[in-house]
KOLMIVEX-309435 format. One record per residue (C-alpha): residue number from 1; x, z, y. Coordinates in pm, whole numbers, plus 32768, in hexadecimal, padded with zeros to 4 digits. Each point is the difference from the previous one (the first is absolute). Layout:
BEGIN
+------+------+------+-------+
| resi | east |   up | north |
+------+------+------+-------+
|  NUM |    X |    Z |     Y |
...
+------+------+------+-------+
***
This chain:
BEGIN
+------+------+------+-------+
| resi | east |   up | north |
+------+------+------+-------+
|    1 | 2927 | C698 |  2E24 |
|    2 | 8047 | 8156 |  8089 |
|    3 | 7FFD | 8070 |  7E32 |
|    4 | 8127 | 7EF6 |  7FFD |
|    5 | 80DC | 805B |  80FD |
|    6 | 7FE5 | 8151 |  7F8D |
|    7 | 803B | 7FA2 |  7E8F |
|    8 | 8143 | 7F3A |  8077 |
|    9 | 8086 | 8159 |  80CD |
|   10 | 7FCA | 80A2 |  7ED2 |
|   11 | 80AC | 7F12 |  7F29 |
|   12 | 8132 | 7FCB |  8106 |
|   13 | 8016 | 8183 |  8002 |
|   14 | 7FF3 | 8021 |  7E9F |
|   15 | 8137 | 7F04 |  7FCA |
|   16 | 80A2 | 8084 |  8126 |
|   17 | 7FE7 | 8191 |  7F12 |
|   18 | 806B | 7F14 |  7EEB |
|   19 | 812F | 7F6F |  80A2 |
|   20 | 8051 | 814D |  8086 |
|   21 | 800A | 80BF |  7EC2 |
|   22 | 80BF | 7F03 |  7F40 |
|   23 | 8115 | 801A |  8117 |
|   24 | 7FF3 | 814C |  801F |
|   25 | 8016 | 8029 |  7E8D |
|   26 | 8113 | 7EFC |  7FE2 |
|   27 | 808D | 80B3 |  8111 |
|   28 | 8022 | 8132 |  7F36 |
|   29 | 8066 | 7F42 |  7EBB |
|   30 | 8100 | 7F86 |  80D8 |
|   31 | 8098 | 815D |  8070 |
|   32 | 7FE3 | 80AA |  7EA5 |
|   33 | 80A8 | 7ED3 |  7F89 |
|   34 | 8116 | 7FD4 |  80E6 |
|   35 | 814F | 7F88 |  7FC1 |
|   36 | 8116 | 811D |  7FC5 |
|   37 | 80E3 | 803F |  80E6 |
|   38 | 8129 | 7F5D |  7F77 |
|   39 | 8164 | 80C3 |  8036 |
|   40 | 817F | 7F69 |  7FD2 |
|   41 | 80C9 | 80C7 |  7F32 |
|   42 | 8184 | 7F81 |  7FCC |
|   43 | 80EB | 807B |  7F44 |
|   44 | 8152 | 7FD6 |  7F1B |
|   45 | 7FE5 | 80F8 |  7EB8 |
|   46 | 80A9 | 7FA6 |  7EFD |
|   47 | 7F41 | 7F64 |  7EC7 |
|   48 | 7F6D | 8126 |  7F49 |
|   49 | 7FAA | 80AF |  814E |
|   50 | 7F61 | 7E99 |  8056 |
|   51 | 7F22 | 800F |  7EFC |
|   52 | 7F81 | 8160 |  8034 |
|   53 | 7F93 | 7FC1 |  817E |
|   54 | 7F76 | 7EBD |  7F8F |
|   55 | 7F07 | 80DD |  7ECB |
|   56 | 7FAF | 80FE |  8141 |
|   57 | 7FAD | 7EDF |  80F4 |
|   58 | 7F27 | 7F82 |  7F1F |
|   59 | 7F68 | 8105 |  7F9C |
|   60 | 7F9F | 8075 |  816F |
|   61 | 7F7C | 7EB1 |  8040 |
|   62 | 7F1B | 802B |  7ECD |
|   63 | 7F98 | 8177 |  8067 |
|   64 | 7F75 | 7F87 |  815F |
|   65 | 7FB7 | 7EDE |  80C3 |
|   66 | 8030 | 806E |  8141 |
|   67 | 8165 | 7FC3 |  8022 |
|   68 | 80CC | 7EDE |  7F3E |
|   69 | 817B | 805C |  7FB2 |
|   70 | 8107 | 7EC4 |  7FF3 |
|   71 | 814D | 8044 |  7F87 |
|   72 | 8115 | 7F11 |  8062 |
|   73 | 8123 | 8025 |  7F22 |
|   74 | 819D | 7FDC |  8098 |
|   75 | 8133 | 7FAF |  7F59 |
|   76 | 80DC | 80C1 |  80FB |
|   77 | 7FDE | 80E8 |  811F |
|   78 | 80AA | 7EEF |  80C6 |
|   79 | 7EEB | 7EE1 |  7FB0 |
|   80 | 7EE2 | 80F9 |  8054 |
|   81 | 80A2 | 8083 |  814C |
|   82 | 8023 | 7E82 |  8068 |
|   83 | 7EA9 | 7FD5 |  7FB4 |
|   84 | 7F93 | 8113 |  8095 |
|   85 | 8096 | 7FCB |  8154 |
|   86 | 7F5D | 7E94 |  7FFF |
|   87 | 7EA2 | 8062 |  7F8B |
|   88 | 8025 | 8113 |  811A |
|   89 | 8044 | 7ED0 |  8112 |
|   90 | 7EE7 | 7F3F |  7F8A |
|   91 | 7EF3 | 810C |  802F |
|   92 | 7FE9 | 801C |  7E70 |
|   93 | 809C | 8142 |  7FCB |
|   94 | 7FB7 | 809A |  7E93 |
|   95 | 7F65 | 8161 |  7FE7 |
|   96 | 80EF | 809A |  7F52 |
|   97 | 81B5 | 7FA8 |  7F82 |
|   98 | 80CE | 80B7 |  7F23 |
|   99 | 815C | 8046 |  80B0 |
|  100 | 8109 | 80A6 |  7F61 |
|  101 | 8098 | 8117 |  8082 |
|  102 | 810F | 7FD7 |  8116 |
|  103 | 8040 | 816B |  8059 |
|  104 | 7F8B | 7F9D |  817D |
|  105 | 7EA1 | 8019 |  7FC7 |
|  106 | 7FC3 | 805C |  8170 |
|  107 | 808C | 7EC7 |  8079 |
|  108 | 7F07 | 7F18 |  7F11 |
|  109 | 7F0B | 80D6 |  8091 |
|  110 | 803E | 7FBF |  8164 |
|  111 | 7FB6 | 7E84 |  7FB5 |
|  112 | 7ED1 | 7F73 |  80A0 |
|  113 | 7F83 | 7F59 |  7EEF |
|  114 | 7FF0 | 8160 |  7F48 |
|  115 | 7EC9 | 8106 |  7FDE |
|  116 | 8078 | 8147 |  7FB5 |
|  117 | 7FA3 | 807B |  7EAF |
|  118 | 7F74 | 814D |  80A7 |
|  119 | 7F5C | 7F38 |  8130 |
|  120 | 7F3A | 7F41 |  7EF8 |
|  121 | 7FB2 | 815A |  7F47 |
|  122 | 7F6D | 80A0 |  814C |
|  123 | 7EFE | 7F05 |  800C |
|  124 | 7FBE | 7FD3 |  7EAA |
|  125 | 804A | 8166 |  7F73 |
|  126 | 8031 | 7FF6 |  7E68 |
|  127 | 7F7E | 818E |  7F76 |
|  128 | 80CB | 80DA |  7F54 |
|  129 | 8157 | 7F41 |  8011 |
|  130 | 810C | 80F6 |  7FB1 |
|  131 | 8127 | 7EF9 |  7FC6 |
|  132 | 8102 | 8069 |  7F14 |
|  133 | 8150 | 7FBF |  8096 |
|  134 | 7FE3 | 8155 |  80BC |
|  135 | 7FDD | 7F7D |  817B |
|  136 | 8147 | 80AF |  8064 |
|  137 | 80B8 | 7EC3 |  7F49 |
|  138 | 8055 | 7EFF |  80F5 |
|  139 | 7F9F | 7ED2 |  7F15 |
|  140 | 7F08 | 7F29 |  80E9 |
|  141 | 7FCB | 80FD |  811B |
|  142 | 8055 | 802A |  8142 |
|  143 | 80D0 | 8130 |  80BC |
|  144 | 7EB5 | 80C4 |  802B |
|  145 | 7F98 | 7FBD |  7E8F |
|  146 | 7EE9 | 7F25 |  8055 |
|  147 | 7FE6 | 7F11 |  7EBC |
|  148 | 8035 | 7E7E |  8057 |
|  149 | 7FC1 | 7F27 |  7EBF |
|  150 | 7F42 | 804F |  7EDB |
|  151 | 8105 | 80A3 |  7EEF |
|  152 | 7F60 | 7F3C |  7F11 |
|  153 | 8150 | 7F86 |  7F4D |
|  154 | 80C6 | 8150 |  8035 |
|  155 | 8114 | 8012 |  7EE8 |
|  156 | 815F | 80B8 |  7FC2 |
|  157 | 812A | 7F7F |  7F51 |
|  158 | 8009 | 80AC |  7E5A |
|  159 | 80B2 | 7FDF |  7EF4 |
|  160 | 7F82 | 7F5E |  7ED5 |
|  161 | 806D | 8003 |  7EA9 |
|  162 | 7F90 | 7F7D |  7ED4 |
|  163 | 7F7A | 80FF |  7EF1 |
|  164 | 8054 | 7F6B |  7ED5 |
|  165 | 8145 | 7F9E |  8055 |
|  166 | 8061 | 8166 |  8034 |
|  167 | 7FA9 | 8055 |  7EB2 |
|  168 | 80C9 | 7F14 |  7F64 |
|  169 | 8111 | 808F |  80D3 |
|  170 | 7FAE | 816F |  7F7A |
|  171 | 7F74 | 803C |  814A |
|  172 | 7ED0 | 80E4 |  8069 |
|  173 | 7F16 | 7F2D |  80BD |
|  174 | 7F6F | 8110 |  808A |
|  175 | 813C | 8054 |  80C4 |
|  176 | 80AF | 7EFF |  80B2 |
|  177 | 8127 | 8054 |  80C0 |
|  178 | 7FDB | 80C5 |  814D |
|  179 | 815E | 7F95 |  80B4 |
|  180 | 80C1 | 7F0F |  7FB4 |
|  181 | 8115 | 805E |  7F5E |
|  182 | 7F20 | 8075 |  7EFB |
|  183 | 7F4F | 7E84 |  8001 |
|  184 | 8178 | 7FA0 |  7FC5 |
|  185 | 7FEB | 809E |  7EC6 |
|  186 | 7EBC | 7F7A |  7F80 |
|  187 | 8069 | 7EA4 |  8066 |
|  188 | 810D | 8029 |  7F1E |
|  189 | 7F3C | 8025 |  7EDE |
|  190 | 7F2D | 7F07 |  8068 |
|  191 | 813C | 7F24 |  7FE4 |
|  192 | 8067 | 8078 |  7EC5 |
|  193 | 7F19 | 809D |  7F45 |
|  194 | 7EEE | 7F41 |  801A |
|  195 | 80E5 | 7EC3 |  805B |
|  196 | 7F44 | 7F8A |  8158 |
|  197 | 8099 | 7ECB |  80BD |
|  198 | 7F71 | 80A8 |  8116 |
|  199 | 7FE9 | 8179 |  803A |
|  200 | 7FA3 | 8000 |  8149 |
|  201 | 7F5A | 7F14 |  8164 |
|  202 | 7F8D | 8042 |  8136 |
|  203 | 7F0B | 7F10 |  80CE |
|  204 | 7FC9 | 8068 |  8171 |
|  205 | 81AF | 8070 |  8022 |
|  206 | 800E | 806E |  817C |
|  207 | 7EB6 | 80CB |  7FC0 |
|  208 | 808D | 80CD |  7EC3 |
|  209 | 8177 | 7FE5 |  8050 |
|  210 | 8025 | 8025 |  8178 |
|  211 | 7E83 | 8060 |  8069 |
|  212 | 7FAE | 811E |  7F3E |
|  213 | 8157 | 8063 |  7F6D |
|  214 | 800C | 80E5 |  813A |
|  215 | 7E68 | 80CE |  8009 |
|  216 | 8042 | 801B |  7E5C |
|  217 | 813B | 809B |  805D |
|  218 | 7F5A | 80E8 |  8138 |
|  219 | 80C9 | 7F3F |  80F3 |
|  220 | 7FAF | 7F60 |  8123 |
|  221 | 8022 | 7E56 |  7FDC |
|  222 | 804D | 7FEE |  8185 |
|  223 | 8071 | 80B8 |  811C |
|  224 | 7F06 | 809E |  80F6 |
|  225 | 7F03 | 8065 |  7EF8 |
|  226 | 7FD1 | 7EF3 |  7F1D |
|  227 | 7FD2 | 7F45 |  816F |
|  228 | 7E92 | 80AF |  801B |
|  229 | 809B | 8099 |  815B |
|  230 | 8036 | 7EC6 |  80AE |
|  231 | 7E84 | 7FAD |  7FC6 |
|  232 | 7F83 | 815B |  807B |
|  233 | 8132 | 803C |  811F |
|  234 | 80D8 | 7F44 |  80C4 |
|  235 | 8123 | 8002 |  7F3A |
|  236 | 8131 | 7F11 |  7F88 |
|  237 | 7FC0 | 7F31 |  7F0E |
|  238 | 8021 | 805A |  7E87 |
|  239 | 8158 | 7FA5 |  7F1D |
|  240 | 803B | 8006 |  7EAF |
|  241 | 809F | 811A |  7F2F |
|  242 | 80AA | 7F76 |  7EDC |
|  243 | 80C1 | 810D |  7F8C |
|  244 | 80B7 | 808E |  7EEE |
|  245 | 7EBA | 8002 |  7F21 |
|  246 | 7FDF | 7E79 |  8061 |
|  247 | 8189 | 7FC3 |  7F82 |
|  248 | 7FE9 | 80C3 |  7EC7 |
|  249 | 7E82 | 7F7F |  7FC1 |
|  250 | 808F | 7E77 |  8037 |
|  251 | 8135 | 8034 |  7F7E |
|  252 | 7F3E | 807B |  7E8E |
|  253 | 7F29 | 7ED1 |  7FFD |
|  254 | 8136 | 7F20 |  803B |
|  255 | 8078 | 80B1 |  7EB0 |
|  256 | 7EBC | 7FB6 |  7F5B |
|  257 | 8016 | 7EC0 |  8042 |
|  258 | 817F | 7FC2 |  7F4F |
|  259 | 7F8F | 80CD |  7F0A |
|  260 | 7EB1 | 7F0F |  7F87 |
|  261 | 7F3C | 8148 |  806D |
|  262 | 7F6D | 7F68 |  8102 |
|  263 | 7F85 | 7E83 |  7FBD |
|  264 | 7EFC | 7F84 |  812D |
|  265 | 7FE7 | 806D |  8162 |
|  266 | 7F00 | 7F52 |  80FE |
|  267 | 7F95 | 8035 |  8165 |
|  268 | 7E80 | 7F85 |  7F75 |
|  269 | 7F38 | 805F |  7EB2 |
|  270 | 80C8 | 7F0F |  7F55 |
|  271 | 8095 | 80D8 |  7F0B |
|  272 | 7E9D | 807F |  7F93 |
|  273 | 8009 | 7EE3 |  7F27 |
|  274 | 8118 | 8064 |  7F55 |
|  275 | 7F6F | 8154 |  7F8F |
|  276 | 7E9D | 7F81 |  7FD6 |
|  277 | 80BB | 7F24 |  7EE6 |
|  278 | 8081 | 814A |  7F57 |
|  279 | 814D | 7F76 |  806C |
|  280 | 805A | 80F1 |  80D7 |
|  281 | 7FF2 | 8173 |  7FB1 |
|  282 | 7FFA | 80A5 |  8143 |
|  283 | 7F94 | 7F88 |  8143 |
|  284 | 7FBB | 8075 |  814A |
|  285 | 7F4C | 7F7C |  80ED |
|  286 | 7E92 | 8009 |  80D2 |
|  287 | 7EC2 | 80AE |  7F44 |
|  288 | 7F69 | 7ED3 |  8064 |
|  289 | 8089 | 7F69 |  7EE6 |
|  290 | 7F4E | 80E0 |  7F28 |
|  291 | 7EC3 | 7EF7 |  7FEE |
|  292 | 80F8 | 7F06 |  7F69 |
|  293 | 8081 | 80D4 |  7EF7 |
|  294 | 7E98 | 8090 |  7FA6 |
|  295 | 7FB5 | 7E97 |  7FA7 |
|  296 | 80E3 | 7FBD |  7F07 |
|  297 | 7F7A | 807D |  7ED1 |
|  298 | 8141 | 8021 |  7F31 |
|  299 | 809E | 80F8 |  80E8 |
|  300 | 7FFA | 813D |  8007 |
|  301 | 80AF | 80F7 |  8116 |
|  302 | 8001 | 8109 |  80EB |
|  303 | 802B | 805B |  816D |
|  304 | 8111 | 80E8 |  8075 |
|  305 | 806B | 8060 |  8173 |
|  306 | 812F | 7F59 |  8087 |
|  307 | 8141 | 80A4 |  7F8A |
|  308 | 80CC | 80F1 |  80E2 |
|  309 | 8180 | 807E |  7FFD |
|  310 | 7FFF | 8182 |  7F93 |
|  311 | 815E | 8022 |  80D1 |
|  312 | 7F1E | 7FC2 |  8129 |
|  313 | 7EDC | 80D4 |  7FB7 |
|  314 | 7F33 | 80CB |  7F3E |
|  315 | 7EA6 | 7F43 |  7FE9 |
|  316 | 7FB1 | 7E97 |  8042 |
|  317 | 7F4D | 7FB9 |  8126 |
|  318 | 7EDC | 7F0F |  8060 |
|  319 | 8023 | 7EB5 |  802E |
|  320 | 7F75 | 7F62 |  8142 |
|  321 | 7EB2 | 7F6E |  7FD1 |
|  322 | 8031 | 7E8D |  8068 |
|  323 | 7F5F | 7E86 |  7F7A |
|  324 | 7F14 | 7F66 |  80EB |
|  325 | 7E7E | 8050 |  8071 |
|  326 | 7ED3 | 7F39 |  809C |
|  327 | 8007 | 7FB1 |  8173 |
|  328 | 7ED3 | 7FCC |  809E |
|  329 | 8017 | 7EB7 |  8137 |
|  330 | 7F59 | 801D |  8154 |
|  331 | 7F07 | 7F06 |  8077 |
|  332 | 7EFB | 7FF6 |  7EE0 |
|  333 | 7EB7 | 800B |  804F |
|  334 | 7F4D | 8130 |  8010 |
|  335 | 7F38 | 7FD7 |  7EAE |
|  336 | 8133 | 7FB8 |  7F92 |
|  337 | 80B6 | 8146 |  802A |
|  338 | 7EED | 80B4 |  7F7A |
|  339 | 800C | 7F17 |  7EA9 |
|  340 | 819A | 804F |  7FF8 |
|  341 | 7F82 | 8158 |  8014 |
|  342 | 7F12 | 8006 |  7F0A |
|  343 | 80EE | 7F58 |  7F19 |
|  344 | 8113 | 80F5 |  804B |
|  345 | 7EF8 | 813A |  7FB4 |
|  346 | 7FA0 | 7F4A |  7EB1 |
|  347 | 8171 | 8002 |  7F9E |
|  348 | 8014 | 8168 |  8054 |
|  349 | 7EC7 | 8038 |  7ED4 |
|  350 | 80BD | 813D |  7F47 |
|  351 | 7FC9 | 7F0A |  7EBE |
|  352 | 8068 | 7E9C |  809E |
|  353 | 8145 | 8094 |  80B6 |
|  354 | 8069 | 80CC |  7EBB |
|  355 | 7FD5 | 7EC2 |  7F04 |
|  356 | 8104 | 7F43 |  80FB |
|  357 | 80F2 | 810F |  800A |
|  358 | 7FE1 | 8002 |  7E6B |
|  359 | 8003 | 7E9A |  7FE1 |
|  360 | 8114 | 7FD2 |  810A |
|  361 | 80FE | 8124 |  8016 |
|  362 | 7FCA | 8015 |  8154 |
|  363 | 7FD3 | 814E |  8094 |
|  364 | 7E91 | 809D |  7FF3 |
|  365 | 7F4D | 7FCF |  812B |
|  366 | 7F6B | 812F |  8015 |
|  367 | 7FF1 | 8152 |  7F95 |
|  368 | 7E9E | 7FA1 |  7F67 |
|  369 | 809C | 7ED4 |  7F52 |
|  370 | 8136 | 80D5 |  7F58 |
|  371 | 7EEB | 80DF |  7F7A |
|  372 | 7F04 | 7EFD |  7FA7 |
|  373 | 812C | 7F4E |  7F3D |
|  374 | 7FE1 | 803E |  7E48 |
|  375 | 80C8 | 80F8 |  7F82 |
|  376 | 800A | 7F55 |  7EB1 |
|  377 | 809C | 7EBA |  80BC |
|  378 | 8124 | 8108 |  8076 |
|  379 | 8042 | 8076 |  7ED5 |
|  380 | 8078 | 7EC0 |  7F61 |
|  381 | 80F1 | 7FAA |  8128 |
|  382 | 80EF | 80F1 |  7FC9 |
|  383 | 805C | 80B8 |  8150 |
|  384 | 7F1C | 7F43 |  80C1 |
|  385 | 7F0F | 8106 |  8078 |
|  386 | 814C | 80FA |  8079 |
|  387 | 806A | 7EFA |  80D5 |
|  388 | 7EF2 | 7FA1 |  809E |
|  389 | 7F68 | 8176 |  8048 |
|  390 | 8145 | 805C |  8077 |
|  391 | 7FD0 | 7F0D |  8130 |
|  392 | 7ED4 | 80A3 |  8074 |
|  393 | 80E2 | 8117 |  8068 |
|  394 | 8062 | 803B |  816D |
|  395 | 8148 | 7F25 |  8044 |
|  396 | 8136 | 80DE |  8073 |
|  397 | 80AC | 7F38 |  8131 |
|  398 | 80B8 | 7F4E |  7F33 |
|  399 | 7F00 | 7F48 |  7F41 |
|  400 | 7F3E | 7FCB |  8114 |
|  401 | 8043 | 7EB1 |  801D |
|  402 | 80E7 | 7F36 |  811F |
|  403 | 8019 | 7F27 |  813A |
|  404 | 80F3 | 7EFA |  8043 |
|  405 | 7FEC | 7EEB |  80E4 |
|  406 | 8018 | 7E8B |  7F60 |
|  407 | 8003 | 8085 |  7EA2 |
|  408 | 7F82 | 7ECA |  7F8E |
|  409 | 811C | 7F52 |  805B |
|  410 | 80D9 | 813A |  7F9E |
|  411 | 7FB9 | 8002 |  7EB0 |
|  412 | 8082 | 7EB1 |  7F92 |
|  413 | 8126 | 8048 |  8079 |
|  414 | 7FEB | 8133 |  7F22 |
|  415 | 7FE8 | 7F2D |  7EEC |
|  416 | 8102 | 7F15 |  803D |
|  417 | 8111 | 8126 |  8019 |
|  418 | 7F5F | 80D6 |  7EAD |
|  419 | 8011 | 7EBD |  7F5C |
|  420 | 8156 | 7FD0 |  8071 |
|  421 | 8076 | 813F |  7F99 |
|  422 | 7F4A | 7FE3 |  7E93 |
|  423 | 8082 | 7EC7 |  7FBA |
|  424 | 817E | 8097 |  8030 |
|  425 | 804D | 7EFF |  8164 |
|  426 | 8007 | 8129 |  80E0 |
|  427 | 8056 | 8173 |  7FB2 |
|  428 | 7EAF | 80D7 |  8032 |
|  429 | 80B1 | 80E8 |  8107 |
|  430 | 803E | 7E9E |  80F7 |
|  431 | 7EA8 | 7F67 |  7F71 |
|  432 | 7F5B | 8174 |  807C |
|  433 | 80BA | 7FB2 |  8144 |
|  434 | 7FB4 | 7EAE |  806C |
|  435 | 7E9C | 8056 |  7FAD |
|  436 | 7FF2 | 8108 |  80FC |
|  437 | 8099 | 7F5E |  810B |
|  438 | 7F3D | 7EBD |  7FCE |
|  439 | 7EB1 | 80CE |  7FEE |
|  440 | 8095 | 80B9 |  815C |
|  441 | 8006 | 7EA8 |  80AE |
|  442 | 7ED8 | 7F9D |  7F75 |
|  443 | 7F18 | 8118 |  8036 |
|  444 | 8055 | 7FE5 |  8188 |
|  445 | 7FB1 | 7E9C |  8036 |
|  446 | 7EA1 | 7F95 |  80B8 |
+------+------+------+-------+
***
């Protein structure tokens, strides 16, 4: 009897070691096969960009399994803010949102729902991250310098032309017009020589025309220094400075324009189409374009700086260094910060960051990406590589970038008056005007 029981312990203890080590081994299968921590990504890039992020999303989801990217694609800024503010209400906030660049970036950082760029950074610190866009330009930081979004769709407004137009025109390709009375002279020949219906567009107007048509010139675009003073001290509020260089610069596209010079102007990318077509020969516009155009296999072009006026000064300037970034939301779990982390330090990869600055024209993310980029892949854009390496360079105060108040609703009205004063319904000295005293009103609104 006593041989029984004891048989029966030892059977009871041997299933009980059984049931033990199948849990505890099903316990482990469990954690080295746990679910990824999925992350929200949202964003509006345009379709070529699209399709980049989308081969780099899914390739990081392939390297690893520990974190899961989703991308969630937007057809406007205004469509992803709105859903943005109502995922934030509901508790379902995503990780990270692509917002374009409002020259107020302090203010969208104040915003509850926001996680600084360089809070998330502290806890999660990516090595060796020397960014590019030298830290003294204001694009995405704050007053002490501290970064708040992730630069990762830094660009500058270019100008583009098409190679093989130019030689048809008896044009060297490999020296495009510096100012623009020179540009004048190659449209021209566009025109006739090489009989173009359209010399010359320009997507993203306010940027290229009103924007930057002040830093390329080594002017200042508003009063109080570029507006960086009122961030930093307590001082009045910035106002335009449309000048003599703005009359004479809107008053020589207005003569483009009646002389077929200058065919398509758009406050979006629209134009792009229009030179992607081999349509156009000249356009300026964003170096984000520049995925677009290395897609279409019939065309072939270059990349020059923006044109400046010689009568104003010696050298052209830098642009500012503006288009949108990645803003990290508050109120993710834990585990989730450190996958948005880990996501943002795989972009950073000297190799991943300098495909999507070749793929995209945006700028280089950092200095290991510019130098990680192919030579050979310079060499057949035509200007590419000066333009890009010359933005690495410390910004003078003028290029530093600006600060205005409400400049989202500033720059439609912008707009409205350069398209008003292209289209010959109001003289470009009263268009210049009534923009500046509109943006006045505007900019000190709550």
């Amino acid at each position: 009897m006593k041989k029984l029981q004891l048989a029966g312990i030892a059977r009871a203890m041997f299933a009980s070691r059984r049931t033990w080590v199948f849990g505890a081994a099903m316990a482990v299968a469990g954690a080295v096969h746990a679910a990824p921590v999925e992350i929200q990504v949202w964003h509006t890039l345009p379709d070529a960009n699209k399709a980049e992020f989308e081969k780099l999303a899914k390739q990081y989801n392939k390297e690893q399994d520990q974190v899961k990217v989703t991308l969630r694609a937007f057809a406007s800024q205004a469509q992803l803010q709105q859903e943005a503010t109502a995922a934030v209400k509901a508790k379902k906030a995503p990780n990270l949102v692509q917002l374009n660049d409002n020259h107020s970036p302090e203010v969208v950082a104040e915003h509850k729902a926001i996680l600084p760029m360089y809070d998330l950074l502290a806890k999660y610190p990516v090595k060796d991250l020397n960014w590019f866009v030298p830290a003294t330009s204001s694009f995405v930081r704050d007053g002490k310098g501290r970064l708040l979004a992730f630069p990762w769709m830094a660009e500058v407004p270019v100008m583009f032309y098409n190679t093989a137009a130019y030689k048809k025109a008896g044009l060297d390709p490999n020296k495009p017009a510096r100012t623009w009375t020179a540009l004048q002279g190659e449209l021209l020949k566009l025109r006739d020589v090489a009989d173009l219906d359209c010399p010359y567009a320009s997507s993203d107007q306010v940027t290229v025309h009103l924007e930057n048509l002040a830093p390329v010139n080594n002017q200042q675009y508003t009063s109080n220094n570029n507006g960086l003073d009122a961030v930093t001290k307590k001082s009045a509020a910035p106002a335009m400075q449309f000048d003599t260089l703005y009359m004479r610069h809107i008053s020589l596209m207005v003569s483009w324009k009646r002389s077929l010079l200058f065919m398509a102007h758009t406050a979006d990318n629209s134009a792009d189409k229009l030179f992607a077509k081999g349509e156009c020969a000249v356009l300026t516009g964003s170096s984000g374009s520049f995925g677009q155009f290395l897609n279409t296999k019939s065309l072939a072009f270059g990349v020059a700086p923006l044109p400046y006026y010689d009568q104003v000064t010696q050298n052209g300037g830098q642009p500012f260094v503006s288009g949108s970034a990645l803003w990290a939301l508050e109120g993710r779990p834990k585990d989730e910060e450190k996958a948005t982390a880990q996501f943002l330090a795989w972009l950073s990869k000297p190799v991943i960051a300098a495909e999507w600055h070749q793929r995209t024209g945006y700028l280089p993310l950092t200095e290991a990406a510019f130098r990680a980029s192919d030579v050979s892949f310079y060499k057949s854009i035509p200007g590419a590589q000066a333009v890009v390496a010359s933005m690495s360079n410390r910004p003078v105060a003028n290029s530093r970038g600006f600060r205005m108040a409400n400049y989202d609703r500033i720059e439609p009205v912008f707009n409205q008056q350069l398209n008003d004063a292209l289209e010959g319904k109001t003289p470009p000295v009263a268009a210049l005007n009534n923009a500046a005293s509109q943006a006045r009103s505007i900019a000190t609104q709550r």
